[in-house]
GUMARZA-124377 format. One record per residue (C-alpha): residue in three letters; x, y, z. Coordinates in pm, whole numbers, padded with zeros to 5 digits, always signed. Each point is the difference from the previous one (the first is absolute). Example, Ala and Ser with C-alpha at 12.3 -4.5 7.8 and 13.67 -1.06 7.14 Angstrom:
! GUMARZA-124377
ALA+01230-00450+00780
SER+00137+00344-00066
//
This chain:
! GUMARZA-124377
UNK+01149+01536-00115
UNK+00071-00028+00381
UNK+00263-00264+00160
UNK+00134-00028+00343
UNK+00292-00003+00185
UNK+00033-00213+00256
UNK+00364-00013+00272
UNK+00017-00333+00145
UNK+00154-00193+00261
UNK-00259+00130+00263
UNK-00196-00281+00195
UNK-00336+00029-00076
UNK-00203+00034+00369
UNK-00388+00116+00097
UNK-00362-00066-00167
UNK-00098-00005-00340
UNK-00400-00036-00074
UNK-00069-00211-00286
UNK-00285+00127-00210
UNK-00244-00200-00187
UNK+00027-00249-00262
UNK+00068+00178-00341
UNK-00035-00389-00145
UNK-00354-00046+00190
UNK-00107+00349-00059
UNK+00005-00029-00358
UNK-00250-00260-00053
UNK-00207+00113+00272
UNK-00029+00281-00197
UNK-00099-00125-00310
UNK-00252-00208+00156
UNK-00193+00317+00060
UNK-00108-00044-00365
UNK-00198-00329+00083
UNK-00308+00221+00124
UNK-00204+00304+00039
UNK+00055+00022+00390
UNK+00299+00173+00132
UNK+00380-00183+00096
UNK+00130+00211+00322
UNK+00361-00111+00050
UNK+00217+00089+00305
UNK+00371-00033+00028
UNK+00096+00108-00342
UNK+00332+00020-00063
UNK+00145+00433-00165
UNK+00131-00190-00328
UNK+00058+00069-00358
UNK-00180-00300-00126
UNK-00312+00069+00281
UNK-00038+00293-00202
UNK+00028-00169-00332
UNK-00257-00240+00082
UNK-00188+00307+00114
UNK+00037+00162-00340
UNK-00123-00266-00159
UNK-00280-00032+00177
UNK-00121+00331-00001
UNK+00041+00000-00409
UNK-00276-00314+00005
UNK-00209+00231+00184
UNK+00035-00119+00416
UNK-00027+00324+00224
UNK+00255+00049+00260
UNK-00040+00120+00377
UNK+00318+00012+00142
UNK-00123+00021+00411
UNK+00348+00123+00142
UNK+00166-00249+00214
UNK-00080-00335+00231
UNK+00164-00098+00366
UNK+00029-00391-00161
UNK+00262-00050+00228
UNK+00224+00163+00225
UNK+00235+00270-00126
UNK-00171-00011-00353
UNK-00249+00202-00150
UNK-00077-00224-00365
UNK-00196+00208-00234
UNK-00371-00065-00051
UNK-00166+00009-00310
UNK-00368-00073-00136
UNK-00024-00137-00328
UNK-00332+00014-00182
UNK-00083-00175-00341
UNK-00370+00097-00049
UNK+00043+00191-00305
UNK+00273-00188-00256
UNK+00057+00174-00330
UNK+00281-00147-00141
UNK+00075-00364-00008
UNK+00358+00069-00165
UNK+00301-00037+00215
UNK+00251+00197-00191
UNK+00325+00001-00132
UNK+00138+00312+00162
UNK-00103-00088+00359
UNK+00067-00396-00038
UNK+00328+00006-00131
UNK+00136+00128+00353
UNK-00118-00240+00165
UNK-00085-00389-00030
UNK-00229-00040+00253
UNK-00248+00237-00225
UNK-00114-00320-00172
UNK-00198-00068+00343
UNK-00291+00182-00191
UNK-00092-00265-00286
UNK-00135-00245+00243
UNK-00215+00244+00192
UNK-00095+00192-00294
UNK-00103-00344-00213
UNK-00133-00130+00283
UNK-00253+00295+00066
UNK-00058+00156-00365
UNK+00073-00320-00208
UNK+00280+00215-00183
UNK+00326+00168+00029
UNK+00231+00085-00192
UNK+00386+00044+00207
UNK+00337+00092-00122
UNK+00290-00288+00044
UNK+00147+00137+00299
UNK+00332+00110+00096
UNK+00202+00041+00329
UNK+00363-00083+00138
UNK+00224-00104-00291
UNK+00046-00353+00187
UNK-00107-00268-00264
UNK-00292-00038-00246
UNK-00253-00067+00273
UNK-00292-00091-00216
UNK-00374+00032+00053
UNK-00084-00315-00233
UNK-00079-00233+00354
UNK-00238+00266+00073
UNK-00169+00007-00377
UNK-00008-00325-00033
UNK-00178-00067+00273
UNK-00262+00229-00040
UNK-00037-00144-00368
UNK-00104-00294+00208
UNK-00235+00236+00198
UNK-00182+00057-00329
UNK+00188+00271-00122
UNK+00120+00093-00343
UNK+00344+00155-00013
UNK+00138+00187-00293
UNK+00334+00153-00040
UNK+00018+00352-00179
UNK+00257+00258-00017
UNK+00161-00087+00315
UNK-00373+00023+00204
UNK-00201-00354+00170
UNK-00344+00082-00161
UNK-00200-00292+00255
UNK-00352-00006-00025
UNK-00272-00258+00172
UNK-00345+00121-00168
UNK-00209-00339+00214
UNK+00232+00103+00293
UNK+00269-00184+00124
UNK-00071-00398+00104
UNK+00161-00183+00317
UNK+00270-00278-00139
UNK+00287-00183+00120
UNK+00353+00126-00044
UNK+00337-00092+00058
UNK+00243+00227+00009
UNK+00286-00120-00191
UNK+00231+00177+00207
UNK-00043+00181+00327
UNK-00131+00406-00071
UNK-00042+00242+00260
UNK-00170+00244-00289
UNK-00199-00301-00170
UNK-00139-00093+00336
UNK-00114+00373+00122
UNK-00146+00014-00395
UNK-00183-00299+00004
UNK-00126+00014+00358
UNK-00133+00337-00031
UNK-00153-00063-00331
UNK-00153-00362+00142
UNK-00225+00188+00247
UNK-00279+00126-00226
UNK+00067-00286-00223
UNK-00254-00241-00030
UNK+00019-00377+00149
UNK+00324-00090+00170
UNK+00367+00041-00066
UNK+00240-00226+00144
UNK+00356+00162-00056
UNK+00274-00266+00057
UNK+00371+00059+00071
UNK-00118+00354+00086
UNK+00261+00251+00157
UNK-00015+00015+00365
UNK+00182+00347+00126
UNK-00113+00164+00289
UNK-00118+00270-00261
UNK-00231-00242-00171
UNK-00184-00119+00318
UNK-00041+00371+00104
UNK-00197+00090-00344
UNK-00229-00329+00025
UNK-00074+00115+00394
UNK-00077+00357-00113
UNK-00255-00137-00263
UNK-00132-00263+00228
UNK-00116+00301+00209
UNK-00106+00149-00356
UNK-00251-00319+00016
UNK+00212-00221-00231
UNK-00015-00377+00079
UNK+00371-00131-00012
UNK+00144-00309+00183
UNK+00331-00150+00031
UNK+00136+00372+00120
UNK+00386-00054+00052
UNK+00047-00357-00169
UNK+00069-00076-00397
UNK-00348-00106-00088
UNK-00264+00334+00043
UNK-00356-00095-00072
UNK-00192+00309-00102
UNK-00427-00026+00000
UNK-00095+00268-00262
UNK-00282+00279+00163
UNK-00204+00264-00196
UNK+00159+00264+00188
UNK+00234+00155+00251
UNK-00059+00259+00296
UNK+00247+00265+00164
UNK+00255-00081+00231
UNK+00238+00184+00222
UNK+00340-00208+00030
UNK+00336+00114+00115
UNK+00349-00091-00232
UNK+00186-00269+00191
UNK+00380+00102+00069
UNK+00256-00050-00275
UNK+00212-00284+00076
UNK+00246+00113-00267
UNK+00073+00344+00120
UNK+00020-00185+00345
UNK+00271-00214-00148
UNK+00148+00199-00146
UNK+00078+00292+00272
UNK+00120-00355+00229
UNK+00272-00053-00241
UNK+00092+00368+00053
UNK-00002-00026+00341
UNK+00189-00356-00021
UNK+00319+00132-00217
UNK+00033+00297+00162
UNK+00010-00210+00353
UNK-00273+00212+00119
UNK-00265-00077+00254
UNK-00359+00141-00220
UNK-00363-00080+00171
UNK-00252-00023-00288
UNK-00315+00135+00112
UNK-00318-00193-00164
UNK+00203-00245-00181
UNK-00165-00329+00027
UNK+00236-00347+00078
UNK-00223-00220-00161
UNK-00039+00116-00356
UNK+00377+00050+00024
UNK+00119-00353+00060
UNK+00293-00055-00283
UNK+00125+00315+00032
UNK+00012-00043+00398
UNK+00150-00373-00028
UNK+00293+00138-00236
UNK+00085+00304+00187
UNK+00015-00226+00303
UNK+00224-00242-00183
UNK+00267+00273-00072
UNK+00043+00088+00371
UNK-00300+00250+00083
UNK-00234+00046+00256
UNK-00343+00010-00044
UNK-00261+00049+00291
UNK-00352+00086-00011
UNK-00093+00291+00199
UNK-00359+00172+00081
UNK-00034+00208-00297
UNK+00209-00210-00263
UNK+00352-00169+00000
UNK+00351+00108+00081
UNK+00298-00095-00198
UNK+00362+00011+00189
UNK+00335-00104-00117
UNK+00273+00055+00225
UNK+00258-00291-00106
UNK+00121-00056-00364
UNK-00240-00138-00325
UNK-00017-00371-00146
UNK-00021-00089-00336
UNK-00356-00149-00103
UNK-00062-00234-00325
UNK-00338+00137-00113
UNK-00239-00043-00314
UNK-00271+00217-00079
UNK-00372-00154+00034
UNK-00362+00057-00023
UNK-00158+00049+00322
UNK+00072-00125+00287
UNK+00377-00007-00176
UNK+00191+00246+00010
UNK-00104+00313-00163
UNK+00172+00072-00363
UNK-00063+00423+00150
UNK+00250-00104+00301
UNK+00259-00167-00230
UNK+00189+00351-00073
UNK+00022+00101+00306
UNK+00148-00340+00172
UNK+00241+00006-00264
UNK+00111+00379+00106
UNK-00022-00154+00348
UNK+00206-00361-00088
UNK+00288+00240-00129
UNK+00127+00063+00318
UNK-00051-00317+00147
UNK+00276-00288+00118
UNK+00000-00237-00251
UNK-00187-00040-00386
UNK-00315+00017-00043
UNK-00272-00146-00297
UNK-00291+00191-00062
UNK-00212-00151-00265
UNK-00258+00220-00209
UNK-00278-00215-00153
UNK-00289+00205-00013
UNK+00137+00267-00251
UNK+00293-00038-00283
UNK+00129+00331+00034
UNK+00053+00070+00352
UNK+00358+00067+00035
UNK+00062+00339-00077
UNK+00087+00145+00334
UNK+00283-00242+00011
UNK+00243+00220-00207
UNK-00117+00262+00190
UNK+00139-00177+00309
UNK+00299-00082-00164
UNK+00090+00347-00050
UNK-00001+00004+00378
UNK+00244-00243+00026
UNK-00244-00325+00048
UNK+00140-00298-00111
UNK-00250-00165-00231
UNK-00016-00234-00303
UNK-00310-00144-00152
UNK-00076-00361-00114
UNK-00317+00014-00188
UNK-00267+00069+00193
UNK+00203+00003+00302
UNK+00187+00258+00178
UNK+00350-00141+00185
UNK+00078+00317+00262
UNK+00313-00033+00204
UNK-00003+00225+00292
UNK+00250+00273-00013
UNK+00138+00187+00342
UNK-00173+00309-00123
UNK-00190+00196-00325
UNK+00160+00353-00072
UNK-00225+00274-00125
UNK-00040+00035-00386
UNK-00270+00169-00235
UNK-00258-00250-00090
UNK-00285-00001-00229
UNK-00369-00137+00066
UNK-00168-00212-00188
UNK-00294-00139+00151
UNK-00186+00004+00302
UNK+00127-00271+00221
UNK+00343+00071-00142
UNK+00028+00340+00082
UNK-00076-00090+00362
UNK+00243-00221-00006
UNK+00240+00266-00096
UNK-00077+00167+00300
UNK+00044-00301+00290
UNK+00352+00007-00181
UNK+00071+00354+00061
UNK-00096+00017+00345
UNK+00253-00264+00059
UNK+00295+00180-00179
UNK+00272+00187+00057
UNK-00027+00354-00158
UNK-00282+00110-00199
UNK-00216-00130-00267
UNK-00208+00166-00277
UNK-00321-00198-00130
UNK-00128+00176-00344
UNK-00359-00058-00108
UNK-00158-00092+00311
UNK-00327+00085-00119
UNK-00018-00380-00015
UNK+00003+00042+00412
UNK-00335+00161+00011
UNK-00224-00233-00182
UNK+00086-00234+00329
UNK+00158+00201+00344
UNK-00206+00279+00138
UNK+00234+00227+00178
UNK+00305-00172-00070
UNK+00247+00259+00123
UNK-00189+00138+00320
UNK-00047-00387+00061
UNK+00422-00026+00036
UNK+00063+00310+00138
UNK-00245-00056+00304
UNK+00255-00311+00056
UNK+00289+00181-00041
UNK+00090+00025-00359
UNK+00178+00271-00199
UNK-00259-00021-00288
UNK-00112+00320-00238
UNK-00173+00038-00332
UNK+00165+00234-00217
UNK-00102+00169-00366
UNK+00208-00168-00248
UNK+00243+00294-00144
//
């Protein structure tokens, strides 16, 4: 099992290019299920879970053409792939291939929606809360569906097809929105899904399948209207930037009081993350092929909680609190998305951060500096987080089990290093 070593106390200073989506990707991948034609998809990000969701595929029968690489925008070269569903053979989504990732359970809806059955294993993922599906399956129960538990599988089947209703989401899903929505489009009648999710992710996946032919208004606001059709057509449609990655390599650049341009990262799907970054004493400017983050005085303390979109993002939260812990002043960073989402902070703490928690709220007082320590990974957002902090300390820092890293940052290392960074993957001994 690899881990990295990382010296810090190095200003972080060049061009990073951030690569695709891996959240947008995902779906848009699973909506090549929906129809015979074939999903081309530029701008894909080199991930774990891009593979994953590839495996999966490939077991219910899609073929693969993987056409080398794309110019989708300066200084990146995305990967393209084709993804044809012609010839499904197996409407099972199993347990082996779903339980490494969550967002496998994007096949039920376009599987039911398409074959009128599926059968999906309960999915797994990051170990950051219980995350259930139940939003999605009880919406498509009001889709027509019936839903049966067994042995740890969704067996979901729709033998008149799926019907357009009206639902309200109890609670704002990102996964229960892509579900339904994709499933909506062959279903027939009209959907109305209120209190739907409105990431940048989610409007990318309903403007890929409006090119697909789907019918969907209300693109970008809480209420999508979606006119069933008979059938969908091919499309070629390019992964939008990943706002998270983008945020993520800014709070890098912020608490190492570098100077980092982001090349293809986009201002306005990154609005929280911008405001807060801005609020602790960093400079943000948009340039011609992205944005530029510089911090050349000292860092603020913020008072954030996590919030659906256009809040701010429950994937930033780790790493502004590896930021806030070398701010002036305390900090409150609220998690309210996901019950267990703390478990980089004793991580930090064994870097000398000064942190206490008070329920679902972390209280971080900034520190003069973090000192290099061993640390231990245990998600994907956390062991990022893990990272900012180590580029910021004094010394040098191991992070163990960073396999968690490449489910979500393509080329994490040669990323750093091209700004400076003493960075390395190393074999664990």
């Amino acid at each position: 099992m690899d881990k990295i070593k990382i010296t810090g106390g190095i200003p972080l200073k060049g061009k990073i290019e951030i690569g695709g989506a891996k959240n947008s990707a995902l779906p848009l991948m699973a909506a090549s299920l929906l129809m015979e034609g074939s999903v081309t998809l530029s701008n894909l990000p080199h991930l774990s879970d891009i593979a994953t969701m590839a495996n999966l595929l490939v077991h219910h029968g899609v073929c693969l053409n993987i056409n080398a690489c794309s110019d989708y925008k300066p200084g990146h070269d995305g990967r393209v792939i084709t993804f044809s569903a012609k010839n499904i053979k197996d409407l099972t989504a199993p347990y082996e291939i779903v339980r490494k990732m969550r967002a496998s359970a994007l096949v039920l809806g376009p599987l039911l929606a398409r074959f009128g059955t599926a059968r999906v294993s309960l999915p797994g993922g990051c170990a950051i809360g219980t995350r259930p599906i139940d939003l999605h399956l009880s919406a498509l129960e009001k889709m027509g569906a019936e839903i049966t538990l067994d042995t740890g599988y969704v067996q979901a089947s729709a033998k008149g097809g799926l019907k357009g209703a009206v639902i309200e989401f109890p609670k704002v899903t990102v996964g229960g929105t892509e579900n339904l929505l994709m499933a909506a489009t062959l279903a027939k009648g009209t959907t109305v899904m209120k209190n739907a999710a409105m990431e940048p992710e989610i409007s990318d996946l309903a403007n890929c399948l409006v090119k697909m032919g789907a019918k969907i208004e209300g693109i970008g606001t809480r209420t999508l209207t979606i006119e069933g059709v008979k059938n969908l057509h091919s499309v070629n449609y390019a992964v939008i930037p990943d706002r998270i990655e983008a945020g993520t390599y800014a709070m890098a650049a912020a608490i190492t009081g570098g100077d980092v341009e982001l090349l293809g990262a986009k201002r306005e799907i990154m609005g929280a993350t911008i405001d807060v970054l801005r609020q602790s004493g960093v400079e943000i400017t948009e340039t011609k092929n992205g944005i530029r983050v510089k911090r050349t005085g000292g860092l603020s303390s913020v008072n954030v909680e996590t919030e659906a979109y256009p809040g701010f993002a429950t994937d930033m939260q780790a790493q502004l609190v590896a930021l806030m812990c070398v701010a002036k002043g305390t900090s409150h960073i609220a998690e309210n998305i996901f019950e267990n989402r703390f478990m980089h902070i004793p991580e930090l703490m064994r870097m000398g951060a000064d942190i206490k928690i008070n329920g679902h709220t972390a209280v971080v007082k900034g520190v003069d500096h973090l000192s290099g320590a061993s640390l231990m990974a245990t998600d994907l957002r956390a062991s990022v987080s893990l990272v900012i902090a180590a580029l910021a300390a004094r010394g040098s820092s191991i992070i163990n089990r960073v396999y968690h890293l490449d489910r979500g940052y393509e080329r994490l290392e040669e990323k750093l290093r091209g700004c400076g960074a003493i960075i390395e993957r190393v074999n664990k001994e």
